[in-house]
N, C-alpha and C positions, 0 to 999 in steps of 0.2 A: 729681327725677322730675317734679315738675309743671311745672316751664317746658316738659321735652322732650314729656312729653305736649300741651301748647299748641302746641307747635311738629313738629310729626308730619314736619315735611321734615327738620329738625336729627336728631329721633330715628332715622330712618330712614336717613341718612348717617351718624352715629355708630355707629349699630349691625352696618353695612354694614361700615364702614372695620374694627373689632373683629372679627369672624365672618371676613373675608376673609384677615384676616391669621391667624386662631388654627384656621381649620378643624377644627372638634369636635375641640380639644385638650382639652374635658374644661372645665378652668374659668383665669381669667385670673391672672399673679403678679405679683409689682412689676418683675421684667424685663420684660416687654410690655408696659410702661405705657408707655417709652420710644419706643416706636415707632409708637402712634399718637398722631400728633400731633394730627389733628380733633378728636378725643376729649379730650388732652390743654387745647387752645381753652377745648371746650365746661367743663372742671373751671371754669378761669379764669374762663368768662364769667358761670358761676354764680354764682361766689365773690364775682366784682366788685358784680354787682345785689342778692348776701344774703348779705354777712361773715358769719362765726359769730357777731362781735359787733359791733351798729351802732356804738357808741362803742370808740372806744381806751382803754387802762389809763390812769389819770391821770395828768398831769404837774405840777409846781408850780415855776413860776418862779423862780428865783435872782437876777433881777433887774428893773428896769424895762427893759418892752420896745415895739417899737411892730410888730405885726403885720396890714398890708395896713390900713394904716391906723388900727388898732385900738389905744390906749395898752393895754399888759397891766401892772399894780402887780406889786409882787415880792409871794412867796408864793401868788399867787393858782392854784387848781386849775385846769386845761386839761382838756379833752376834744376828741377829734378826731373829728369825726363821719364815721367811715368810709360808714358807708352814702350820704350826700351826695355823698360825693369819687364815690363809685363810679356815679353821678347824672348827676355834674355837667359842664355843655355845654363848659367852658373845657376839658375835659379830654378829653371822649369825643363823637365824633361819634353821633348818634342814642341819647342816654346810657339812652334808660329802655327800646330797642329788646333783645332777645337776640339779640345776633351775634357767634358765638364765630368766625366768620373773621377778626376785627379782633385778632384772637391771632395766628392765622399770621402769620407770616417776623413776628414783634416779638420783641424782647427784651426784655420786661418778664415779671415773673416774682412772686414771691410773697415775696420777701427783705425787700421794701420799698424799695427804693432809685428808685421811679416813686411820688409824690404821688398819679399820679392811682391808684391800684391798692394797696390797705393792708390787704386781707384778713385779717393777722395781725400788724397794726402794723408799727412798726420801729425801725430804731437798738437800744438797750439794753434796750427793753422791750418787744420782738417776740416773741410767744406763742411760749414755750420749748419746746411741745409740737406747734410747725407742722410738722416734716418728718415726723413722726409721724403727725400730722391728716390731711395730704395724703396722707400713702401710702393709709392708712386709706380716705378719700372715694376715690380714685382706685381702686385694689382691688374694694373696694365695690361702686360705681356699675358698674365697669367688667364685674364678673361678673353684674350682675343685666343689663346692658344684654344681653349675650353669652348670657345660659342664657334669658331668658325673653321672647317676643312683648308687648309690653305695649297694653294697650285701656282704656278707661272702661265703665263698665257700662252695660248697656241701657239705652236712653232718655236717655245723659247724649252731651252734644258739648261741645265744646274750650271753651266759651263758657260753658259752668256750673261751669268749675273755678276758683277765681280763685289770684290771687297775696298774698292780702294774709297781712301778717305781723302777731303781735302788738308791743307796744313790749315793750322788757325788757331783760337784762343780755345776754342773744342772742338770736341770731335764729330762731323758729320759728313754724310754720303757725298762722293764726287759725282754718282750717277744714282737716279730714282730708280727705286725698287718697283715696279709695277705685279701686282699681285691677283690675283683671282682669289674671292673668298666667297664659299660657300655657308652656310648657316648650317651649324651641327644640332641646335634644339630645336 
């Protein structure tokens, strides 16, 4: 919620695309997830700027390796620093901007199989709980976006919410988002 509130033209097309399609059907289910895809973007472009978890599950080499130049010894522990990849300029044009258009018509997806996009790792030790996770966020985000008007409180504007995250095993807010919601049905 606090990027869409920074970004009130995103919220307001997200919200738009969901309402139009669901016309006071009451609340959103995992079938209408499918169908809006802005929406669907916007999950992705979240996921990409703030994984659940900035680091991937450990890896430990089997052998000597040399990675982008890097000698790796065998045994040695790996970490993948998701949160960078999801950053980083080789991969993403305007990598620190939020623009879930750059999801449209893409086939990148959440499996892992795009470097640059690892929200839930990948290969053999890709978070056993992702299709889960996802539905979950998506569900979620997707009924609050649809039942409720969202605003900041008196006296506050777009530029006193910030983004910072703390460090840790995941990812969540250094500072509470306090929100105004009003009921749309």
């Amino acid at each position: 919620m606090t990027v869409l509130i920074k970004k009130p033209q995103v919220l307001n097309k997200v919200q738009q695309e969901i309402r139009s399609l669901l016309v006071k059907k009451g609340s959103v289910v995992e079938d209408d997830i499918q169908k809006l895809l802005y929406f669907k973007a916007v999950v992705k472009e979240i996921l990409r700027l703030f994984p659940p978890a900035p680091l991937s599950v450990p890896r430990l080499t089997t052998k000597a390796s040399i990675v982008d130049g890097y000698e790796i010894e065998p045994d040695t522990t790996v970490y993948v620093n998701v949160w960078a990849i999801g950053r980083d300029p080789d991969f993403w044009d305007n990598p620190n901007e939020f623009l879930p258009e750059r999801f449209l018509n893409s086939s990148v997806d959440f499996k892992g199989q795009d470097f640059g996009f690892l929200p839930f790792g990948s290969g053999r030790r890709v978070c056993p709980g992702m299709a889960l996770g996802i539905a979950e966020v998506e569900v979620a985000l997707a009924n609050l976006l649809y039942s409720f008007h969202w605003d900041l409180p008196a006296g506050m504007v777009e530029d006193d919410v910030d983004l910072d995250c703390l460090p840790g095993a995941v990812t969540h807010k250094k500072n509470a988002l306090c929100l105004m919601a009003k009921s749309y049905l």
